[in-house]
C-alpha positions as CSV (number, residue, x, y, z in Angstrom):
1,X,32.5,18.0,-3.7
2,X,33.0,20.8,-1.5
3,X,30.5,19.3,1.1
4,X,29.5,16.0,1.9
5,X,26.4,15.4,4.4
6,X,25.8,11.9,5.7
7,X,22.3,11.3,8.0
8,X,21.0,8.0,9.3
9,X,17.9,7.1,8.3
10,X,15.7,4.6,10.9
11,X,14.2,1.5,9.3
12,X,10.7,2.9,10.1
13,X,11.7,5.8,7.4
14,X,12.5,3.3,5.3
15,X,10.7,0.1,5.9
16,X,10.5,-1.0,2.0
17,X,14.7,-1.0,1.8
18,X,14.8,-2.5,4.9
19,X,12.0,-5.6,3.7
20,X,13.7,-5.9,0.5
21,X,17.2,-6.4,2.3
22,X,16.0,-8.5,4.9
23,X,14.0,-11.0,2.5
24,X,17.4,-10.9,0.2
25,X,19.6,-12.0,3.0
26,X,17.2,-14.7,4.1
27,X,16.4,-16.7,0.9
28,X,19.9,-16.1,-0.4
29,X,18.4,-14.4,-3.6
30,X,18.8,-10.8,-5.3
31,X,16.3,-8.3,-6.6
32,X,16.7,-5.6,-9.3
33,X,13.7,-3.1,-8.8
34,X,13.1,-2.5,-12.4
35,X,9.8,-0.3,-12.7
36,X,8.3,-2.4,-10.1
37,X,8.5,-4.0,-6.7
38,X,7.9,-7.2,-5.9
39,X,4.8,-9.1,-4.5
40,X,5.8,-9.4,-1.1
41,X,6.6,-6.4,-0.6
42,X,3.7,-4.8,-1.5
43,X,1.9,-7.1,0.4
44,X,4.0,-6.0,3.7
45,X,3.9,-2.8,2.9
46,X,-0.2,-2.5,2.8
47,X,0.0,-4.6,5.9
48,X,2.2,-1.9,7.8
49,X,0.1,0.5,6.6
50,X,-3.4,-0.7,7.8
51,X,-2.0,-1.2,10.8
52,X,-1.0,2.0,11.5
53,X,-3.9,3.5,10.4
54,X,-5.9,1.3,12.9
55,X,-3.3,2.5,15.4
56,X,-4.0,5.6,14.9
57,X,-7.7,5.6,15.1
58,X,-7.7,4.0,18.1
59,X,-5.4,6.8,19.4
60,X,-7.7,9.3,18.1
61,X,-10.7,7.0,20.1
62,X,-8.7,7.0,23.4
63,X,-8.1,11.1,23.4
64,X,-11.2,11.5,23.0
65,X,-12.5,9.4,25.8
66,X,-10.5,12.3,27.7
């Protein structure tokens, strides 16, 4: 390579690595992603993202209240 670029990526970028890894370490078990994810993580995953869309309509709500 005549270039090599590293960057850090935050957990929040990256949340489903980050689940997978931390589930992993804590049962003691390993996963192999093969053309799908598991259960959980879906499950964590549409948790997050309800809850950020609820965050952000209650933003929305509060700017408007002005």
């Amino acid at each position: 390579f005549r270039s090599l670029r590293i960057k850090h990526a935050r957990r929040s970028a990256n949340q489903l690595a980050h689940v997978i890894a931390t589930e992993s370490l804590r049962n003691g078990e390993e996963f192999y992603l093969e053309e799908k994810v598991p259960r959980f993580v879906v499950r964590i995953m549409e948790e997050e993202w309800i809850r950020a869309r609820l965050r952000r309509k209650m933003v929305k709500a509060l700017l408007s209240l002005g």
